[in-house]
TILUMVO-829142 format. One record per atom (N, C-alpha, C): x, y, z; atom name; residue number from 1; residue in three letters. Coordinates in Angstrom, 3 decimals, decimal comma. Layout:
% residues N
c1 c2 c3 atom nr rest
X Y Z CA NUM ALA
...
This chain:
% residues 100
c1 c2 c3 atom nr rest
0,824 -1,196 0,000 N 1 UNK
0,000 0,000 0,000 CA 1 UNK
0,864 1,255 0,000 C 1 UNK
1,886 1,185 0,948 N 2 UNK
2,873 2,276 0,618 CA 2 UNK
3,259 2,426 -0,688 C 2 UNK
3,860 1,558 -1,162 N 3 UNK
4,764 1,922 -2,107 CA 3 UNK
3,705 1,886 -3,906 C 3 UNK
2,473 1,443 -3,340 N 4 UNK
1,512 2,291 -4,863 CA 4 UNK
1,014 3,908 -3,758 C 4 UNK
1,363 4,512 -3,054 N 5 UNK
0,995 5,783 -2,783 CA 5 UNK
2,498 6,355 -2,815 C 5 UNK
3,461 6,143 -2,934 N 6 UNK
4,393 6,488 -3,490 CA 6 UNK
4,617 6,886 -4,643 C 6 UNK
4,424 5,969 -5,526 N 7 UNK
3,866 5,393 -7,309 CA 7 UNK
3,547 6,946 -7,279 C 7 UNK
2,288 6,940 -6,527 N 8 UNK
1,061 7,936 -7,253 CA 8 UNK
1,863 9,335 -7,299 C 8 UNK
2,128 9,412 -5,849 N 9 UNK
3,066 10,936 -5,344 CA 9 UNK
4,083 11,015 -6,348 C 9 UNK
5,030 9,990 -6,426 N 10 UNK
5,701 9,886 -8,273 CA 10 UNK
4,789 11,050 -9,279 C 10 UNK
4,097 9,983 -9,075 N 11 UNK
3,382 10,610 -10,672 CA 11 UNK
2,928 11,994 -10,421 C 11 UNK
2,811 12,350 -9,523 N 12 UNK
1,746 13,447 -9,691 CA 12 UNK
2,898 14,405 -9,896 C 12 UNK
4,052 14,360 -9,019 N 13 UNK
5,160 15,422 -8,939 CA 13 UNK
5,547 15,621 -10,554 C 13 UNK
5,515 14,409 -10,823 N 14 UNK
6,475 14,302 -12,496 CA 14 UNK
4,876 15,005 -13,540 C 14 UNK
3,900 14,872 -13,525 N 15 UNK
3,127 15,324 -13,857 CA 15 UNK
3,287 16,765 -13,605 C 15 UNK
3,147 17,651 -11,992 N 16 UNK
3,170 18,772 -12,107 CA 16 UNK
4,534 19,605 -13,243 C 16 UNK
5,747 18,830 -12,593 N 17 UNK
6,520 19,564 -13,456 CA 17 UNK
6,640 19,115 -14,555 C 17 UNK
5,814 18,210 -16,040 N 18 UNK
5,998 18,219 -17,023 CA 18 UNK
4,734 19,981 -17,603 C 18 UNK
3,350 20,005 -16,508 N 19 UNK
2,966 21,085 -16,709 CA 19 UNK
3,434 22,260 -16,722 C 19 UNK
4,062 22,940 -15,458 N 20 UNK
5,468 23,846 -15,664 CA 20 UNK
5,976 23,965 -16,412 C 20 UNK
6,967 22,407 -16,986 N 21 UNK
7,894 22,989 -18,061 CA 21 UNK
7,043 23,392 -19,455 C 21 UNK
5,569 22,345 -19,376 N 22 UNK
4,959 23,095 -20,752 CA 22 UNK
4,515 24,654 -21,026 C 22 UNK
4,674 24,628 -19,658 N 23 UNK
3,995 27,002 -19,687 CA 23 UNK
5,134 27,458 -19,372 C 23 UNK
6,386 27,087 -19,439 N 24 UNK
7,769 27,906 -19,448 CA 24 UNK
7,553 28,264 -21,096 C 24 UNK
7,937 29,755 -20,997 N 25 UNK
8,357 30,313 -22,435 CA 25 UNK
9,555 30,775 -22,283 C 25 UNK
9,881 30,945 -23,559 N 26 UNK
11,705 31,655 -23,848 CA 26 UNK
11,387 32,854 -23,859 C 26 UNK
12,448 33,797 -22,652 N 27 UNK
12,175 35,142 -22,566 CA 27 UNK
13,497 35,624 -23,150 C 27 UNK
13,596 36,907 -23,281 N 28 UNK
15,364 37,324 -23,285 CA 28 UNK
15,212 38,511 -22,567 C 28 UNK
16,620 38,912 -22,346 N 29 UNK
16,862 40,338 -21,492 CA 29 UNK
17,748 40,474 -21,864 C 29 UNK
17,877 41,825 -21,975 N 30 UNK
19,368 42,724 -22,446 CA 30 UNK
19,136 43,787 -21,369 C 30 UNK
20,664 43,861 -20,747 N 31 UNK
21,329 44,448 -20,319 CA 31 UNK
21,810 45,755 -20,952 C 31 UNK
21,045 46,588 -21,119 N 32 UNK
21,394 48,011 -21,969 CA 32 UNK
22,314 48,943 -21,211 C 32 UNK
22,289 48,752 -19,964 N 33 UNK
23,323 49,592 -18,726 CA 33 UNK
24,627 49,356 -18,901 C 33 UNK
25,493 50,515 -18,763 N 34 UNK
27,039 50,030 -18,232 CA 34 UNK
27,348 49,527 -16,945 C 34 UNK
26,642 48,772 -16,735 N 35 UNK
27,147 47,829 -15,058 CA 35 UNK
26,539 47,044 -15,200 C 35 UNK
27,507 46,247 -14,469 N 36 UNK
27,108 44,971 -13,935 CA 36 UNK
25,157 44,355 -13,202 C 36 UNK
24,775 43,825 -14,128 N 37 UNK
23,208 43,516 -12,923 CA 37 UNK
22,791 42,084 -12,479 C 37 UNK
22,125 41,830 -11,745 N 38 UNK
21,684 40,457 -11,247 CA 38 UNK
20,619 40,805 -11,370 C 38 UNK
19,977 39,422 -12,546 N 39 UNK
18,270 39,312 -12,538 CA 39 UNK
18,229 38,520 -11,609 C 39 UNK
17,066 38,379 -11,383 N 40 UNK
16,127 37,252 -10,269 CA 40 UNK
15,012 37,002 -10,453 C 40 UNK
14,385 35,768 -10,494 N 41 UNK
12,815 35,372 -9,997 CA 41 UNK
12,589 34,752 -9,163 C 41 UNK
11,482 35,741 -8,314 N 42 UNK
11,147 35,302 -6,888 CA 42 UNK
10,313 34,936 -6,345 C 42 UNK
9,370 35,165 -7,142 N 43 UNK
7,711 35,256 -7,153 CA 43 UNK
7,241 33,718 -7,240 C 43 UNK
7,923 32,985 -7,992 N 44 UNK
7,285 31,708 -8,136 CA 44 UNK
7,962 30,835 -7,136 C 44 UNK
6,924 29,848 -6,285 N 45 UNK
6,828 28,987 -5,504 CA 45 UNK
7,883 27,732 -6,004 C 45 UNK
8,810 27,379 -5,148 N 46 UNK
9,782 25,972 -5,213 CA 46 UNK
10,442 26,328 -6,363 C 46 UNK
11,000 27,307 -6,831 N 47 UNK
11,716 27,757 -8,478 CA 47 UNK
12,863 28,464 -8,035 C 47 UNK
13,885 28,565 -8,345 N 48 UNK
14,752 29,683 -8,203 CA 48 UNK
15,828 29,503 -9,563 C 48 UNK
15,997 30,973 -9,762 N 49 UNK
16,391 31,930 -10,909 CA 49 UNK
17,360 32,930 -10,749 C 49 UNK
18,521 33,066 -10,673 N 50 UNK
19,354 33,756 -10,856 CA 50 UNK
20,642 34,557 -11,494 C 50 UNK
20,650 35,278 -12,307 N 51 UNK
22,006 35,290 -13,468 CA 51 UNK
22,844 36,609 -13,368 C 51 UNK
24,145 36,503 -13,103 N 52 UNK
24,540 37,584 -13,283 CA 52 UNK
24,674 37,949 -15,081 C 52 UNK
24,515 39,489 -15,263 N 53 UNK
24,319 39,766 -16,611 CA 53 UNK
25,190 40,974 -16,835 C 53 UNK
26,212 40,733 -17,994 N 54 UNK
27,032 41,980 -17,845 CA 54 UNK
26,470 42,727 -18,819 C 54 UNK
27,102 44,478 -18,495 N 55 UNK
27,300 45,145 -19,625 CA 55 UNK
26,481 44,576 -21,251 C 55 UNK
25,642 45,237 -22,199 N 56 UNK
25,423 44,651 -23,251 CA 56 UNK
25,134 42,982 -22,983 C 56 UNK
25,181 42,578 -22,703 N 57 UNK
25,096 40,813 -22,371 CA 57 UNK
23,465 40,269 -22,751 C 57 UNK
23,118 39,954 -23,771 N 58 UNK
21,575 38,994 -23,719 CA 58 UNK
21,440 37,468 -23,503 C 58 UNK
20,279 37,848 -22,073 N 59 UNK
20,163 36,315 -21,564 CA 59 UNK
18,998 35,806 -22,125 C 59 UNK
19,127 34,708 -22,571 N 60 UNK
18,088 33,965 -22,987 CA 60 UNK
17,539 33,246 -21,683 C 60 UNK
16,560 32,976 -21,606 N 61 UNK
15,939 32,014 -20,069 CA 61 UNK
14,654 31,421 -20,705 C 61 UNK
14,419 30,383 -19,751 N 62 UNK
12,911 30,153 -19,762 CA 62 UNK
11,901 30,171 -18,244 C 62 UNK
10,837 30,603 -18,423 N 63 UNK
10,002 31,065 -17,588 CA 63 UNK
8,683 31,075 -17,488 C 63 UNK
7,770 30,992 -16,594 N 64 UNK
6,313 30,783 -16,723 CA 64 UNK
5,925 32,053 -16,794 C 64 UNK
5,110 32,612 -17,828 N 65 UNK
4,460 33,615 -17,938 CA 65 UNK
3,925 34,612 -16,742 C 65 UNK
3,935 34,536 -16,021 N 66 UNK
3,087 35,162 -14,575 CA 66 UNK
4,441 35,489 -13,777 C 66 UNK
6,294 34,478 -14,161 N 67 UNK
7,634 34,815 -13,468 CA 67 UNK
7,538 36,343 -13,143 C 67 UNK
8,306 37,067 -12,561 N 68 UNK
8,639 38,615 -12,449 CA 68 UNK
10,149 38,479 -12,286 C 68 UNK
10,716 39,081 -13,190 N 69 UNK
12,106 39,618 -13,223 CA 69 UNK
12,518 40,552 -12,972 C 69 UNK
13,600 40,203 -12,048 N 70 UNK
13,809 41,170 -11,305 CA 70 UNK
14,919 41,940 -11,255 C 70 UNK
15,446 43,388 -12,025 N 71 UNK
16,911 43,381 -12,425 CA 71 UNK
17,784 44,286 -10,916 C 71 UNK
18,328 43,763 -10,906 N 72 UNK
19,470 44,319 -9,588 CA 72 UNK
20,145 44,795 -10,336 C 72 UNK
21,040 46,606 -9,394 N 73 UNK
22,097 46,858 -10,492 CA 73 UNK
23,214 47,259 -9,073 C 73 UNK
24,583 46,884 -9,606 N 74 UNK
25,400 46,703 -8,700 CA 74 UNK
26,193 47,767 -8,483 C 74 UNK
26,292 48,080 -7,324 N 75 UNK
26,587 49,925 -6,927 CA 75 UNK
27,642 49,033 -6,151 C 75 UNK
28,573 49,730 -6,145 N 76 UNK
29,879 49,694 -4,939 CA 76 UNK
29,311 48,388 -3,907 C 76 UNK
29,561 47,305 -4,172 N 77 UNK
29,604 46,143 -3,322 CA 77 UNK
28,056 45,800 -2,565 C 77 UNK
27,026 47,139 -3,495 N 78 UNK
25,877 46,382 -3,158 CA 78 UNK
24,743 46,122 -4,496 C 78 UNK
23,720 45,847 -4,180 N 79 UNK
22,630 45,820 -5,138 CA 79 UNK
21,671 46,281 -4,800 C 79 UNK
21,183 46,992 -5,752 N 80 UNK
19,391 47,935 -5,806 CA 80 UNK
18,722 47,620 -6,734 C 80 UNK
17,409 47,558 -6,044 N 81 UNK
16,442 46,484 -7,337 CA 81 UNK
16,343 47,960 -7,744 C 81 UNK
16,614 48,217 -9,622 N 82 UNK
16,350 48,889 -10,299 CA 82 UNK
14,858 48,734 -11,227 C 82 UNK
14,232 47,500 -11,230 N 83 UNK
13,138 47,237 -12,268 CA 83 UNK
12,674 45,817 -11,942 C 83 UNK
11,092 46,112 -12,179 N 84 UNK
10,633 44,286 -12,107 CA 84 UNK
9,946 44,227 -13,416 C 84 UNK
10,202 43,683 -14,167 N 85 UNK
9,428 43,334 -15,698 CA 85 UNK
8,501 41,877 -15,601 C 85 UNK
7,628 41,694 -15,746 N 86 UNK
6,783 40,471 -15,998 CA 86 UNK
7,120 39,649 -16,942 C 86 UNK
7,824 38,631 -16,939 N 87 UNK
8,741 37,702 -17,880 CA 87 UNK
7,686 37,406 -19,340 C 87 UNK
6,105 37,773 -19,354 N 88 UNK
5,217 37,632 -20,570 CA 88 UNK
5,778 38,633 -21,304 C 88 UNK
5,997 39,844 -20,898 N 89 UNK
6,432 40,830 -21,717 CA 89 UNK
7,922 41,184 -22,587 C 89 UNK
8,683 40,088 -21,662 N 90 UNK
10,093 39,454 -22,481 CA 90 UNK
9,846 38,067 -23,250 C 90 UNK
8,814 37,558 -23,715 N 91 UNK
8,593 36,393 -23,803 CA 91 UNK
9,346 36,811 -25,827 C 91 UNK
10,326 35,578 -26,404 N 92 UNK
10,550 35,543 -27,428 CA 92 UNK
9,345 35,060 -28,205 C 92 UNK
9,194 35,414 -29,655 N 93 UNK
8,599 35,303 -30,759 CA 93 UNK
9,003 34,147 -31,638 C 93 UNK
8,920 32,733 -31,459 N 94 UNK
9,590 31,531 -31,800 CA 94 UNK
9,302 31,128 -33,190 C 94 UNK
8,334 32,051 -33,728 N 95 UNK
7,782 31,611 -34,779 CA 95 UNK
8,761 31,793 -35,652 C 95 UNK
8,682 30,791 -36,985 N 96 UNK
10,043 31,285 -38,127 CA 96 UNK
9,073 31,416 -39,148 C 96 UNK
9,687 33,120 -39,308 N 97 UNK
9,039 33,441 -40,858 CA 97 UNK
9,364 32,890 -42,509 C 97 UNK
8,323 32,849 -42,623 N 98 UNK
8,233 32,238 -44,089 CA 98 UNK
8,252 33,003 -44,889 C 98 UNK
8,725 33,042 -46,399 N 99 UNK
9,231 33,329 -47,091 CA 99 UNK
7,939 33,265 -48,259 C 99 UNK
7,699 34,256 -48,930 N 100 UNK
6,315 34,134 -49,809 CA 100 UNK
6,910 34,232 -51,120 C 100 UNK
């Protein structure tokens, strides 16, 4: 009896995160600042997200639509959240154009 309620708890976990990874989209961010920044997402439950991003630097990521990104910008040995963007609104355009 344990080990088919195990099974199930299996499944359900591997289930939730095949849903997750299906509503992750490809976002990007560019770094348009001369300094150094740390994005973050914080907002979402059991997830963690972190990248340092230099100068000019575009990160590609993937993310659930509802993520919030969060850009840190690095002042003399600290960080200040400068901006939170909603990762839908960085979401890439995957489609490949066709040629008429």
């Amino acid at each position: 009896m344990k080990t088919l309620e195990l099974d199930r708890m299996a499944d359900q976990d591997f289930a939730d995160a095949n849903l997750q990874t299906s509503r992750q989209r490809l976002c990007v961010y560019v770094n348009a600042s001369n300094q150094i920044q740390i994005a973050r997402i914080a907002n979402i439950a059991e997830w963690y997200f972190e990248r340092v991003v230099f100068p000019g630097q575009r990160l590609l990521f993937e993310a659930p639509p509802e993520a919030q990104l969060e850009i840190y910008t690095s002042k003399m040995a600290t960080a200040i959240l400068s901006e939170k963007i909603w990762c839908a609104r960085l979401q890439v355009d995957d489609k490949i154009p066709t040629e008429d």
